[in-house]
MOPAC internal coordinates of N, CA, C and O (Angstrom, degrees):
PM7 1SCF
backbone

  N    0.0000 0     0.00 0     0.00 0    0    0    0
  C    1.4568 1     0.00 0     0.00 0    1    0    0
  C    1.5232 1   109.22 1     0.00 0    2    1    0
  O    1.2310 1   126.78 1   -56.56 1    3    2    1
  N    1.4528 1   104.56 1   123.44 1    3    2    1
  C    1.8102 1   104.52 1   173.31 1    5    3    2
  C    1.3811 1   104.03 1   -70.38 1    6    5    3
  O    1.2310 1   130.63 1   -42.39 1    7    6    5
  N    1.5065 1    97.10 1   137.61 1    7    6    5
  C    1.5158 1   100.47 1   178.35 1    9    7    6
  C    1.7458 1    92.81 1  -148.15 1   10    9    7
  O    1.2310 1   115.60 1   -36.59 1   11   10    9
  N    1.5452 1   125.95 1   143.41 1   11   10    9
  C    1.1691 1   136.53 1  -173.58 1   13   11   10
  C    1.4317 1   103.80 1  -136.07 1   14   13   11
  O    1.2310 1   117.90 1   -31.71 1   15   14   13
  N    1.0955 1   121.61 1   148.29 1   15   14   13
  C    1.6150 1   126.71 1  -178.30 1   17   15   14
  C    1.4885 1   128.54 1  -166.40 1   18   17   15
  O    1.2310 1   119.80 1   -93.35 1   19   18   17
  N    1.0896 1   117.99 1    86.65 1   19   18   17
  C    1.8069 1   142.60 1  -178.41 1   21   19   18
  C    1.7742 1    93.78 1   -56.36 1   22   21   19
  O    1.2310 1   136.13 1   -34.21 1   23   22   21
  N    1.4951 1    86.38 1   145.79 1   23   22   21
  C    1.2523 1   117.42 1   174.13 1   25   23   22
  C    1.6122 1   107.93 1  -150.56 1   26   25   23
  O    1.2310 1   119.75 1   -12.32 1   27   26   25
  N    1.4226 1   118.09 1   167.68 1   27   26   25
  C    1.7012 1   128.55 1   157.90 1   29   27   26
  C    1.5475 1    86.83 1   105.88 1   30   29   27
  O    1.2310 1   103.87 1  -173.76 1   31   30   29
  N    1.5039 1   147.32 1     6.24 1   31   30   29
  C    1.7795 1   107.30 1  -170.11 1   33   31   30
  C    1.5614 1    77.75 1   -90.90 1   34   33   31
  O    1.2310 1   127.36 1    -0.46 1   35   34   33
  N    1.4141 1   103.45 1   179.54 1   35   34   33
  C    1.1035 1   121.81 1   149.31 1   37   35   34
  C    1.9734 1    96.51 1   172.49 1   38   37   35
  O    1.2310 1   116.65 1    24.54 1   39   38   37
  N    1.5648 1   123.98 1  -155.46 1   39   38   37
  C    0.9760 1   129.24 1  -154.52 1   41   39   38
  C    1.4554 1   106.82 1   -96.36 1   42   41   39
  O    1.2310 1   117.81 1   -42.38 1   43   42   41
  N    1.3129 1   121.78 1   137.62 1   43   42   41
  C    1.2326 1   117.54 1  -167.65 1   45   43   42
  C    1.8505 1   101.91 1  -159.31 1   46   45   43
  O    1.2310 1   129.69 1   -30.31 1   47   46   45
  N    1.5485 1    98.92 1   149.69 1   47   46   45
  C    1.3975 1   108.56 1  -173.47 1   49   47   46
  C    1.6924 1   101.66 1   -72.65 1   50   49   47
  O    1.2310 1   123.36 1   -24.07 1   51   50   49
  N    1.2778 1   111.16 1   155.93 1   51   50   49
  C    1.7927 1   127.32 1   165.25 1   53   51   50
  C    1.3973 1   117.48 1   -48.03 1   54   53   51
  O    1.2310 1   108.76 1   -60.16 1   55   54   53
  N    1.3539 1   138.64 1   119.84 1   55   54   53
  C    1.3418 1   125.26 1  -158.68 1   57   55   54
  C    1.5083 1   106.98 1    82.89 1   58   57   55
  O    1.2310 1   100.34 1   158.97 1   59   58   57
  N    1.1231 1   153.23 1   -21.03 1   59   58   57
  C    1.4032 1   137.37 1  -152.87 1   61   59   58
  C    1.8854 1    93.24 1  -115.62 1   62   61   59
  O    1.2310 1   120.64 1    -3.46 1   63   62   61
  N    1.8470 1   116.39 1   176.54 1   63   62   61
  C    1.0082 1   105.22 1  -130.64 1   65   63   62
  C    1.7192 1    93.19 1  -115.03 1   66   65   63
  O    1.2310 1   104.89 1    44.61 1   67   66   65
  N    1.4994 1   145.54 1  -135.39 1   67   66   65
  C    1.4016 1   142.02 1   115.34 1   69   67   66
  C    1.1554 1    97.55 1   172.98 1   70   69   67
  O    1.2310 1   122.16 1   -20.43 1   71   70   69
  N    1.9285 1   113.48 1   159.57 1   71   70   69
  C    1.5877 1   103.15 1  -158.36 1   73   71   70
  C    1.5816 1    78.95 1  -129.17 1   74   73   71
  O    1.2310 1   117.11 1   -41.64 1   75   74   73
  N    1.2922 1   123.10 1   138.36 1   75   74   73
  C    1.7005 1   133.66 1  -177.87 1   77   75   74
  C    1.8171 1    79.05 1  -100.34 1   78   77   75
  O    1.2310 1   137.82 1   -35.94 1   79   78   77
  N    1.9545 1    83.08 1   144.06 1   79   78   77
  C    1.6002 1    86.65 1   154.40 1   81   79   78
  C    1.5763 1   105.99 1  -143.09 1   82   81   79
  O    1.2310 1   128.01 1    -0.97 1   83   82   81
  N    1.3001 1   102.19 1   179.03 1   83   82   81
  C    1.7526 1   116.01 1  -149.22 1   85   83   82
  C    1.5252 1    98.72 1  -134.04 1   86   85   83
  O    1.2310 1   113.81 1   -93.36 1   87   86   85
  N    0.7449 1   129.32 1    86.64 1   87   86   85
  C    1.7257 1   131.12 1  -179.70 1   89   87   86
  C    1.4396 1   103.42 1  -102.79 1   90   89   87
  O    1.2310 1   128.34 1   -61.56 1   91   90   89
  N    1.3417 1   101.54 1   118.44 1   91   90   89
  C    1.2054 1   113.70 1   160.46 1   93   91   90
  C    1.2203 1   151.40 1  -137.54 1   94   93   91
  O    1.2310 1   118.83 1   -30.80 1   95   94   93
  N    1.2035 1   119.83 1   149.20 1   95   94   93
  C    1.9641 1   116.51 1  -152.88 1   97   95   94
  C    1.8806 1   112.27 1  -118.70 1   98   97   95
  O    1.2310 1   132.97 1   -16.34 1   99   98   97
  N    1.1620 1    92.55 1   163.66 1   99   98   97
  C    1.6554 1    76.64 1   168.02 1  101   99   98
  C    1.7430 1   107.51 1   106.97 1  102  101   99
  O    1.2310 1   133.06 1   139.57 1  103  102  101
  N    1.6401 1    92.38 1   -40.43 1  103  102  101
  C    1.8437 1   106.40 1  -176.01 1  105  103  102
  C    1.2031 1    93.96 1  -147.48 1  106  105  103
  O    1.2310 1   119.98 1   -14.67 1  107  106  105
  N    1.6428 1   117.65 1   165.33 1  107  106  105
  C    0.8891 1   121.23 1   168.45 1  109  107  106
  C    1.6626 1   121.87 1  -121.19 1  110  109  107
  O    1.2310 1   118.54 1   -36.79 1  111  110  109
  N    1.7039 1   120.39 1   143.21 1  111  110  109
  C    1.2114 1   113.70 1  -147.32 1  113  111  110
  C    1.8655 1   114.67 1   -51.47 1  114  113  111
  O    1.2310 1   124.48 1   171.05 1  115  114  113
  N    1.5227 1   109.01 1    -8.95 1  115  114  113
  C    1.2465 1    83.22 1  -176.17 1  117  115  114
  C    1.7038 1   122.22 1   -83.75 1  118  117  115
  O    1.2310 1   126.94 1  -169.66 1  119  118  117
  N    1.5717 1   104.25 1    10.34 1  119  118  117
  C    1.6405 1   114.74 1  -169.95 1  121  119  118
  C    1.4540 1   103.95 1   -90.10 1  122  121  119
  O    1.2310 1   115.34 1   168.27 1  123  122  121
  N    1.6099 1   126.44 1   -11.73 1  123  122  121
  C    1.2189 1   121.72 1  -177.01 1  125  123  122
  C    2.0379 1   100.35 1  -154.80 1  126  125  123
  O    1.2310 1   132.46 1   -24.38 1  127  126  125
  N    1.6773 1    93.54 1   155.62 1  127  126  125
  C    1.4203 1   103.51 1   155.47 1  129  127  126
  C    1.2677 1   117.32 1   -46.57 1  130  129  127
  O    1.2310 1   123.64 1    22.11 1  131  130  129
  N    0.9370 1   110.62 1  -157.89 1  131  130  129
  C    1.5672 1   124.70 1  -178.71 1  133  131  130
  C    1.7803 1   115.74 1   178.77 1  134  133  131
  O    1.2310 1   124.56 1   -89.27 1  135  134  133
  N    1.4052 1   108.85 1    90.73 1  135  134  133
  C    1.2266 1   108.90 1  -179.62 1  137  135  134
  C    1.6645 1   119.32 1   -88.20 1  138  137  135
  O    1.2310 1   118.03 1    -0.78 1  139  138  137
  N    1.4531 1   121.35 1   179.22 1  139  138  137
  C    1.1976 1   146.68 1   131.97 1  141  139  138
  C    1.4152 1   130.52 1  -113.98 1  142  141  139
  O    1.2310 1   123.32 1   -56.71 1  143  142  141
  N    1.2212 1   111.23 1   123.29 1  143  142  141
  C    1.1477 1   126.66 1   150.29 1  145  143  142
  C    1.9819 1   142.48 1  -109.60 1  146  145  143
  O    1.2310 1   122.88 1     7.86 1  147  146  145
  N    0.7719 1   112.09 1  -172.14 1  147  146  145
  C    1.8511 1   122.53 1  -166.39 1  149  147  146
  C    0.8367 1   115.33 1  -150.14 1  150  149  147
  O    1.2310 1   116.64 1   -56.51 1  151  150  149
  N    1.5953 1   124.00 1   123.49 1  151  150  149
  C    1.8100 1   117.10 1   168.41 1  153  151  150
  C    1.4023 1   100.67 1  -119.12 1  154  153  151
  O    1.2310 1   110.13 1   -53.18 1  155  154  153
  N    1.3458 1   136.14 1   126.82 1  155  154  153
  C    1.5580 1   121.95 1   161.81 1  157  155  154
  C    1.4578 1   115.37 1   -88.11 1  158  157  155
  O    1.2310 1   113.32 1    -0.85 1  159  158  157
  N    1.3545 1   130.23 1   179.15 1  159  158  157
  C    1.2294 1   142.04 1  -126.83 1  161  159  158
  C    2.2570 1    78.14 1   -94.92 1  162  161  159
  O    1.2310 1   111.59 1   -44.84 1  163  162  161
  N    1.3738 1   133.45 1   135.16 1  163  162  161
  C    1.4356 1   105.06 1  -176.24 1  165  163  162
  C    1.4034 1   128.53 1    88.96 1  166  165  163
  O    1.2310 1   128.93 1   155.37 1  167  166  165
  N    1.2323 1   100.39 1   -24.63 1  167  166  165
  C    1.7660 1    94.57 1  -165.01 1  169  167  166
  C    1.8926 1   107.46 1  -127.08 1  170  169  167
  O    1.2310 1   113.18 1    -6.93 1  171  170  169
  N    1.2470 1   130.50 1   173.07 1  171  170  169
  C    1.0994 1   132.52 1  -179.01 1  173  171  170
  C    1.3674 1   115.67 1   -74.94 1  174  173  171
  O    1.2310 1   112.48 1   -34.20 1  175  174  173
  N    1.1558 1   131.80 1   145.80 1  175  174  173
  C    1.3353 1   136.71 1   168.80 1  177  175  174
  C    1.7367 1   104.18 1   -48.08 1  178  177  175
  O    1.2310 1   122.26 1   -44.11 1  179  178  177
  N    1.0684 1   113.28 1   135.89 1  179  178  177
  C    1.6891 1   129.02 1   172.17 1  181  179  178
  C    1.1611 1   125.54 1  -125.66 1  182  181  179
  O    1.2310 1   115.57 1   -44.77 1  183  182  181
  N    1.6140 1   126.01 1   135.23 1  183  182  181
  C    1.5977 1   131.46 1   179.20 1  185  183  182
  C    1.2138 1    82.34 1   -62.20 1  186  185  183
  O    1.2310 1   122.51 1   -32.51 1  187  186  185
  N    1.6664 1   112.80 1   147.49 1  187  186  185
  C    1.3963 1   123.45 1   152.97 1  189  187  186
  C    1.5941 1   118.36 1  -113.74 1  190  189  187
  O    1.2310 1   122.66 1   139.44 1  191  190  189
  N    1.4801 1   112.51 1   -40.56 1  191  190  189
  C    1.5698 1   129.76 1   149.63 1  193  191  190
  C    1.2064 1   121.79 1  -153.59 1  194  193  191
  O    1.2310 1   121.77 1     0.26 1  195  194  193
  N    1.4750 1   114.21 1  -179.74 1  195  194  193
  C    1.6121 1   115.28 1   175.49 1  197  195  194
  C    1.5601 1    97.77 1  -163.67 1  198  197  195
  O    1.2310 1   125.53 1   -34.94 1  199  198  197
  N    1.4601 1   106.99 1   145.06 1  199  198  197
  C    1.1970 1   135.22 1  -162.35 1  201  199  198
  C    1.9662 1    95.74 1  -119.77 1  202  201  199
  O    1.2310 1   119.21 1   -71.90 1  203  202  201
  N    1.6140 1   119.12 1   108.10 1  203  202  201
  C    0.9721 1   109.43 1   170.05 1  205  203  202
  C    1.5056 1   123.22 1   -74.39 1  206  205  203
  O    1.2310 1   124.43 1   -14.68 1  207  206  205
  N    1.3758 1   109.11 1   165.32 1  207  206  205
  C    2.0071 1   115.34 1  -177.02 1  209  207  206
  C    1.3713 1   110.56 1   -90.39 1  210  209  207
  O    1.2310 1   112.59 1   165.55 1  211  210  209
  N    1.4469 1   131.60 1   -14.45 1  211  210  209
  C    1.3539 1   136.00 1  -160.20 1  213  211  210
  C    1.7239 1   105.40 1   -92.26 1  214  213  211
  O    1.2310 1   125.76 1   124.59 1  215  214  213
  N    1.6234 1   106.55 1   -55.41 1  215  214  213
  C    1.1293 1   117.66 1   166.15 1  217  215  214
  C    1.4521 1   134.70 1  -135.07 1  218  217  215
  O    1.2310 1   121.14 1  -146.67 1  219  218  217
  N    0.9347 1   115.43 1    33.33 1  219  218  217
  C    1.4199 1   128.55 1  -163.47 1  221  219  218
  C    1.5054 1   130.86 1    57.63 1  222  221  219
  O    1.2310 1   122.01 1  -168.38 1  223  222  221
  N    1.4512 1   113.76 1    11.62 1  223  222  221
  C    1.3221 1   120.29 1   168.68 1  225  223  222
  C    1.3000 1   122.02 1   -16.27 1  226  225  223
  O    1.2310 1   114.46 1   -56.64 1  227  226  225
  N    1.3688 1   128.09 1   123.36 1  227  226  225
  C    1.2920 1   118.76 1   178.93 1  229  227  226
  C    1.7289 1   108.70 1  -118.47 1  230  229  227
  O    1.2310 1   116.15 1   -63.84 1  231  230  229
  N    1.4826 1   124.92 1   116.16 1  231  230  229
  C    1.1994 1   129.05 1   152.24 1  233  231  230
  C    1.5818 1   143.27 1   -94.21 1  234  233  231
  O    1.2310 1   125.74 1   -42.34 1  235  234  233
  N    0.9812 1   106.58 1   137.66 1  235  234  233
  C    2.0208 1    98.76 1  -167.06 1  237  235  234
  C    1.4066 1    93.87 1  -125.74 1  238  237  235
  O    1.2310 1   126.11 1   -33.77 1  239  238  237
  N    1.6633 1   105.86 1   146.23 1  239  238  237
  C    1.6131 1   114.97 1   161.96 1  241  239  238
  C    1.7567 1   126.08 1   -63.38 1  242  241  239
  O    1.2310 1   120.87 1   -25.08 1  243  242  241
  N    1.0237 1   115.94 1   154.92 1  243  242  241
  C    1.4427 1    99.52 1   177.82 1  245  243  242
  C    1.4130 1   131.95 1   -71.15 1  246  245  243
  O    1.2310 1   131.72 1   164.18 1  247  246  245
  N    1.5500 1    94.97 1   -15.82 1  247  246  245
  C    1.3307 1   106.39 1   157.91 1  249  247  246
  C    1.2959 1   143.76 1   -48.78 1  250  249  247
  O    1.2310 1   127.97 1   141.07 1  251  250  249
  N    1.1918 1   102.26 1   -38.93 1  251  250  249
  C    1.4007 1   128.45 1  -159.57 1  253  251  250
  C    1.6895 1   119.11 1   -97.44 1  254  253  251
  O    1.2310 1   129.87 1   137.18 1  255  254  253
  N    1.8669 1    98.57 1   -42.82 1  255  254  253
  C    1.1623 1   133.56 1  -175.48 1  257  255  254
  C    1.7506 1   109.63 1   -32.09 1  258  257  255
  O    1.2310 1   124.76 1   -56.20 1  259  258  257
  N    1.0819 1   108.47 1   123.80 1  259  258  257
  C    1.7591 1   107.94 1  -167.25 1  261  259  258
  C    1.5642 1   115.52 1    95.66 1  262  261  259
  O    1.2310 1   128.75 1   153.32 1  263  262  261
  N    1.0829 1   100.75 1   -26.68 1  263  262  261
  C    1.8458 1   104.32 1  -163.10 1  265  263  262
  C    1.6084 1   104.84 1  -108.68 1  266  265  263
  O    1.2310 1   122.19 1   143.97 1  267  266  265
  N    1.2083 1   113.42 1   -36.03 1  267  266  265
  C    2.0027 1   117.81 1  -168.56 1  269  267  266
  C    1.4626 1    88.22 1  -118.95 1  270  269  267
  O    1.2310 1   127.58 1   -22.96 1  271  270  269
  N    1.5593 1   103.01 1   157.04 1  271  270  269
  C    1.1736 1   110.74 1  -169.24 1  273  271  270
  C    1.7396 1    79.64 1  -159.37 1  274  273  271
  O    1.2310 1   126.94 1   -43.97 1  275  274  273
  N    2.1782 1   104.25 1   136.03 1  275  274  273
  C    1.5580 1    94.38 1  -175.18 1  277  275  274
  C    1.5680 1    85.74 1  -101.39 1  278  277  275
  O    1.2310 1   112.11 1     4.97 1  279  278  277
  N    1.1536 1   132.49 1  -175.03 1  279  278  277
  C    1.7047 1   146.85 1   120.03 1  281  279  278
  C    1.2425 1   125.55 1  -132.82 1  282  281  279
  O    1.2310 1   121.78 1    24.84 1  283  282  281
  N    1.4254 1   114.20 1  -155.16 1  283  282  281
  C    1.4518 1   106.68 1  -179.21 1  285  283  282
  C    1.4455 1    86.73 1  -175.64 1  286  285  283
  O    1.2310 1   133.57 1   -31.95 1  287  286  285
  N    1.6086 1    91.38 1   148.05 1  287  286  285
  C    1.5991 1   107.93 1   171.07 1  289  287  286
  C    1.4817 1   102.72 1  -124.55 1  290  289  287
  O    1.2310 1   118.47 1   -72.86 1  291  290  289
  N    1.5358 1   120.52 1   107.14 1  291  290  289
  C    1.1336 1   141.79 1  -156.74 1  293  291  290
  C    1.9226 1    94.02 1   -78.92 1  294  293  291
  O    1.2310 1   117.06 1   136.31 1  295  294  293
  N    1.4780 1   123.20 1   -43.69 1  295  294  293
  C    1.0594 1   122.49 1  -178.48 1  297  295  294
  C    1.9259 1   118.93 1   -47.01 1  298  297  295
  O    1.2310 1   130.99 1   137.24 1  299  298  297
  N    1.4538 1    96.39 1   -42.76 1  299  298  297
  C    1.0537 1   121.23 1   177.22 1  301  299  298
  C    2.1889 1   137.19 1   -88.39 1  302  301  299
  O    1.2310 1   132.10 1   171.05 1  303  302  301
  N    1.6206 1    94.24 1    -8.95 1  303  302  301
  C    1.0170 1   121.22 1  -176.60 1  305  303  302
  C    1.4131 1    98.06 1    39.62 1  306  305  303
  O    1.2310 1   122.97 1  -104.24 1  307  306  305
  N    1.4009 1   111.92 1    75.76 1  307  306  305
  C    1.4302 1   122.99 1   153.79 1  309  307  306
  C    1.0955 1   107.55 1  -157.28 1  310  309  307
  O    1.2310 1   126.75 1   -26.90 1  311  310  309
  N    1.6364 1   104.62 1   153.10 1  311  310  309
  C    1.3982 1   121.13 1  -171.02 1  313  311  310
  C    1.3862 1   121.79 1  -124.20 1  314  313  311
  O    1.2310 1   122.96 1   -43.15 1  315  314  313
  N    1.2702 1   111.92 1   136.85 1  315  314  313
  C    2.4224 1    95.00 1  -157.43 1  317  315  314
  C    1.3312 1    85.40 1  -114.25 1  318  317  315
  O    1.2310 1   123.51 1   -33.53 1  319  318  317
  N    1.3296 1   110.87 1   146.47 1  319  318  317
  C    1.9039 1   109.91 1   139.56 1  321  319  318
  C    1.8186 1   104.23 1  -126.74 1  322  321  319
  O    1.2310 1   130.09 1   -60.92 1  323  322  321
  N    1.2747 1    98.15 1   119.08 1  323  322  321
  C    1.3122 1   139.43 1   159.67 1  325  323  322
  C    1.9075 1   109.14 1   -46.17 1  326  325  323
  O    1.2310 1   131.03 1   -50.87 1  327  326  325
  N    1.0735 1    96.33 1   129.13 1  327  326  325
  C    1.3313 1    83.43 1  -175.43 1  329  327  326
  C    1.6939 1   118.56 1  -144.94 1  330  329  327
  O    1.2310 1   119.96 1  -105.10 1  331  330  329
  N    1.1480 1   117.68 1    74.90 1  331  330  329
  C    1.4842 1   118.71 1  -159.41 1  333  331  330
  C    2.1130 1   111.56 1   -97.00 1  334  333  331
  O    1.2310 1   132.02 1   -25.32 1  335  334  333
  N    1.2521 1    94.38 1   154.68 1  335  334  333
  C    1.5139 1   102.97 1  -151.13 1  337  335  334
  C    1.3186 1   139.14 1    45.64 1  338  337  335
  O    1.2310 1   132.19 1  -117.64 1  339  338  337
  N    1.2106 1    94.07 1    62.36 1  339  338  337
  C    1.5185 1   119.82 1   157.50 1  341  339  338
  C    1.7755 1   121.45 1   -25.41 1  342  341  339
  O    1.2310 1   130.16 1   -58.85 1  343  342  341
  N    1.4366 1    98.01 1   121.15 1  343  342  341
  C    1.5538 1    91.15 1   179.01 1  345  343  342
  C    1.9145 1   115.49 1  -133.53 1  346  345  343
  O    1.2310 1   108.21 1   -10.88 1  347  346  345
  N    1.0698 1   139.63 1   169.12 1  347  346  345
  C    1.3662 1   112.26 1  -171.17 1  349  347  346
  C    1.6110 1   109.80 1   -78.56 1  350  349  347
  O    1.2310 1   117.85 1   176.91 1  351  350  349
  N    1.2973 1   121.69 1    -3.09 1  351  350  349
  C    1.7489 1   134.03 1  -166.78 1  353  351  350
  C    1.8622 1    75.68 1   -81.23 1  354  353  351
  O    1.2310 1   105.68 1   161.56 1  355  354  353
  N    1.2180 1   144.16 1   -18.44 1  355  354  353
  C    1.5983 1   122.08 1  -164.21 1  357  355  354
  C    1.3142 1    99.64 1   -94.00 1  358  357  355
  O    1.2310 1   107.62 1   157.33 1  359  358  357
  N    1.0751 1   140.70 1   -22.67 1  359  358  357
  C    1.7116 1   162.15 1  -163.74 1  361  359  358
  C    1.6224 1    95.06 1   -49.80 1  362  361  359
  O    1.2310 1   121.90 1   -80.13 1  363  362  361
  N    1.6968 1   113.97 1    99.87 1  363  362  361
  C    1.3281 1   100.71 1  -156.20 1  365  363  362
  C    1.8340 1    84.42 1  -141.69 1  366  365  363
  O    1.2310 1   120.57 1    19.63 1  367  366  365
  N    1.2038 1   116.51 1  -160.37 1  367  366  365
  C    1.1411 1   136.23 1   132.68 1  369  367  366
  C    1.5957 1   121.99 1  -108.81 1  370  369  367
  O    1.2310 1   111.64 1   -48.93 1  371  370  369
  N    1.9215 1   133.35 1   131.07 1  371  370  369
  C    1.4488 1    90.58 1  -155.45 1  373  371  370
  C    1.6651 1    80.39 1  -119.72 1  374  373  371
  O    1.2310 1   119.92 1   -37.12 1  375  374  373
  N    1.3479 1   117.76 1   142.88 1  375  374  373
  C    1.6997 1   126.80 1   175.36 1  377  375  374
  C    1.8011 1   105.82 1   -85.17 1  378  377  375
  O    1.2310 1   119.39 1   -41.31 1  379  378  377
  N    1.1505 1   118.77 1   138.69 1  379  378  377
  C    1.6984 1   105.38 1   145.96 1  381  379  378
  C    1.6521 1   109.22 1  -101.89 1  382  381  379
  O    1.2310 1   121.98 1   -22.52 1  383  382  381
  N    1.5349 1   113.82 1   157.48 1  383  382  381
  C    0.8607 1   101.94 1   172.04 1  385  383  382
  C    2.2116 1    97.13 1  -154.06 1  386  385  383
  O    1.2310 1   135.47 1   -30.81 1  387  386  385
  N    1.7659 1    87.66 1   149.19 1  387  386  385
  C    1.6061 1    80.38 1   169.92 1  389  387  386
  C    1.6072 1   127.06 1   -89.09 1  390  389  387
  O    1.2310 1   122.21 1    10.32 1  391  390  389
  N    1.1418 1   113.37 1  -169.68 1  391  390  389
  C    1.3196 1   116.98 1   160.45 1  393  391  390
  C    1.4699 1   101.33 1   146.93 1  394  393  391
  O    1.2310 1   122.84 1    62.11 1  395  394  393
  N    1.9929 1   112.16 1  -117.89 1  395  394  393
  C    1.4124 1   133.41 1   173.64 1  397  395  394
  C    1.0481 1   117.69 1  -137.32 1  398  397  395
  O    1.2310 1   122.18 1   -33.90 1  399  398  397
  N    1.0331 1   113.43 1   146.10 1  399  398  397
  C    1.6105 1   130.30 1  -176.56 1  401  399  398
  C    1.6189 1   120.05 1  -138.25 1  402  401  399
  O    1.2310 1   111.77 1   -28.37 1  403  402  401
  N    1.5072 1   133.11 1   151.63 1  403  402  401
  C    1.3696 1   104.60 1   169.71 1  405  403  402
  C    1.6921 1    78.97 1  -152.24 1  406  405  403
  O    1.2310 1   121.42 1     2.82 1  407  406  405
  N    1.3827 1   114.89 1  -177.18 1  407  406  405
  C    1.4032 1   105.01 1  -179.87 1  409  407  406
  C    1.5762 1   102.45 1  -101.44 1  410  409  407
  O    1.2310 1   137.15 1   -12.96 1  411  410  409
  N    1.8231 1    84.38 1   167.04 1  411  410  409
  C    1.3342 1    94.79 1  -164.28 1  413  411  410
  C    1.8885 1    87.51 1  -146.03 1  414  413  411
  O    1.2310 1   133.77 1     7.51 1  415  414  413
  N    1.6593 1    90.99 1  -172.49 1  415  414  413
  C    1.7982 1    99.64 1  -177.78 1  417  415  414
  C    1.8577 1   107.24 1   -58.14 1  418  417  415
  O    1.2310 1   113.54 1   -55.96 1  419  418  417
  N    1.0152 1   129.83 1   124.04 1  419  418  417
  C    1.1539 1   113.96 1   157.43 1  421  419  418
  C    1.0393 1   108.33 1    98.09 1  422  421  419
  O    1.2310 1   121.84 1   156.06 1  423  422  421
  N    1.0322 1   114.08 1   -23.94 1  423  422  421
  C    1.8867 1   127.11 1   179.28 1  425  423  422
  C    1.0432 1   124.47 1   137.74 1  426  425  423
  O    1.2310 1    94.11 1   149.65 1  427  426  425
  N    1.3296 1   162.42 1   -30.35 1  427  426  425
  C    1.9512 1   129.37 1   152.98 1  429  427  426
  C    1.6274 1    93.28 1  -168.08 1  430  429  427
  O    1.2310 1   134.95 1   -12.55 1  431  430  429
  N    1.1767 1    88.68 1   167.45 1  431  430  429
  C    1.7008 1   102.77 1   170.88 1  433  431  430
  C    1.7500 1    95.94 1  -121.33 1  434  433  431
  O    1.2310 1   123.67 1   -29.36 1  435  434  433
  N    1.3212 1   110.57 1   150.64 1  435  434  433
  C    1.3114 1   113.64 1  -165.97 1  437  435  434
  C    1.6877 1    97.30 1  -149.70 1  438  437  435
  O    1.2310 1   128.85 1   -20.57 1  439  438  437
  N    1.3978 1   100.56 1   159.43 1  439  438  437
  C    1.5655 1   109.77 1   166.93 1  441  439  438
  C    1.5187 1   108.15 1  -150.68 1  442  441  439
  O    1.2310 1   115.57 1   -77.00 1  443  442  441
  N    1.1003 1   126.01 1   103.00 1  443  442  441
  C    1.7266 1   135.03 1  -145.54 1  445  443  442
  C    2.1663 1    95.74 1  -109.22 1  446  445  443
  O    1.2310 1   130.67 1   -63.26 1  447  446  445
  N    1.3057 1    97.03 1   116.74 1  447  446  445
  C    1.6251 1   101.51 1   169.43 1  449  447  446
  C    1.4969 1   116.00 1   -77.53 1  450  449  447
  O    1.2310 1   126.22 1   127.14 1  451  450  449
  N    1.7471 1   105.65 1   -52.86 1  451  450  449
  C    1.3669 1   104.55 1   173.61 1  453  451  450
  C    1.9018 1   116.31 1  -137.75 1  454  453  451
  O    1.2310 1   134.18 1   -14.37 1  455  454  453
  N    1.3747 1    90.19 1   165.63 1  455  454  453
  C    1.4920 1    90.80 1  -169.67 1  457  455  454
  C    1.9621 1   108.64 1  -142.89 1  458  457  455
  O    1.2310 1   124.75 1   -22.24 1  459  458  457
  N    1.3782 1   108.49 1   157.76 1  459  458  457
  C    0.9208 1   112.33 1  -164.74 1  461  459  458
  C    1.5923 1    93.28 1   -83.94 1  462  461  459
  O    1.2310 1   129.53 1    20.03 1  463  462  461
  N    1.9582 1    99.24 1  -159.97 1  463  462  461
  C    0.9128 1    98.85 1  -146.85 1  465  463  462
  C    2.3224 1    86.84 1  -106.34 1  466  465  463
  O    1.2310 1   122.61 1   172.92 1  467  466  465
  N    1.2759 1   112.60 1    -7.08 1  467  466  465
  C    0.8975 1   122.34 1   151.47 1  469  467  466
  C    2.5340 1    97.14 1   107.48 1  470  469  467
  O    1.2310 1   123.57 1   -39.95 1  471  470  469
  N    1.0513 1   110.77 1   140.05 1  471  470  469
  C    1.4528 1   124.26 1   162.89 1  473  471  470
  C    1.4887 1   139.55 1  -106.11 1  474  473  471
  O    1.2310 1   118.35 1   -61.76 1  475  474  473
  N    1.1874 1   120.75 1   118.24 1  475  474  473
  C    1.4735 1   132.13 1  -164.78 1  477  475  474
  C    1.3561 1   108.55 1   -67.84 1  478  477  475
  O    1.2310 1   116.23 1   -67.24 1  479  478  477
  N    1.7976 1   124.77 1   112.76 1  479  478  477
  C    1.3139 1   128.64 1   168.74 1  481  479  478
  C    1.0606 1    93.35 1  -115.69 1  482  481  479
  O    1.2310 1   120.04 1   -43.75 1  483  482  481
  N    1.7933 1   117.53 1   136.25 1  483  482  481
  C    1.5421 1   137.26 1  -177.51 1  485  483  482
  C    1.3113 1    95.88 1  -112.33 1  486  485  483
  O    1.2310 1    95.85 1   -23.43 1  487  486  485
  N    1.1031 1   160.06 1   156.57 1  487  486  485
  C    1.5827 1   152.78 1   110.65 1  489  487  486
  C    1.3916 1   117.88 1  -103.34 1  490  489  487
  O    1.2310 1   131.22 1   -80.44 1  491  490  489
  N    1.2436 1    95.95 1    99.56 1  491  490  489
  C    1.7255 1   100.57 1  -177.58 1  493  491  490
  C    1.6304 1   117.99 1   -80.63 1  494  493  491
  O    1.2310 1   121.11 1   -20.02 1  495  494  493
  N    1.0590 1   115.48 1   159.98 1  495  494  493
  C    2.0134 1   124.90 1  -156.46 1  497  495  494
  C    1.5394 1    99.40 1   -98.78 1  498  497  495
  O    1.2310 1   120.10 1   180.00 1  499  498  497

């Protein structure tokens, strides 16, 4: 059974840093991508990055671009995004999810089978 599961948000000052992680069981990372995504409180769910399974492709939103950084420790079947300078526009809930991804304008095209259950990043001003 695919199962995915985020950890690391929690509350953090403007400017300051936190690394979400994505552990996942069931498969192993080289059978799928491995995305991130973000929904804020109001707004649509958004790619934030994705880490391909074939070769480690790495895609970032433009949003983000400079500031989040994904990886993955394949030994460990987990996948981090790094996330430095924090601003209150990131204040999300953030999902991982697997599947495919390839890049696209702005940041990736994706098609996600399963997804976690998602982690609360606050950044207060």
């Amino acid at each position: 059974q695919v199962q995915l599961v985020e950890s690391g948000g929690g509350l953090v000052q403007s400017g300051g840093s936190l690394r979400l992680s994505c552990v996942a069981s069931g498969f192993s990372l080289g059978d799928y991508a491995i995305a991130w995504f973000r929904q804020a409180p109001g707004m649509e769910r958004e790619g934030v990055s994705c880490i391909a399974n074939s070769d480690g492709s790495t895609y970032i939103a433009d949003a983000v671009e400079g500031r989040f950084t994904i990886s993955r420790d394949n030994g460990g079947n987990t996948v981090y995004l790094q996330m430095n300078s924090l601003t209150p526009e990131d204040t999300a809930v953030y999902y991982c999810a697997a599947g495919m991804c390839v890049g696209g304008p702005g940041g990736f095209y994706y098609g996600m089978d399963s997804w976690g259950k998602g982690t609360l990043v606050t950044v207060s001003s």
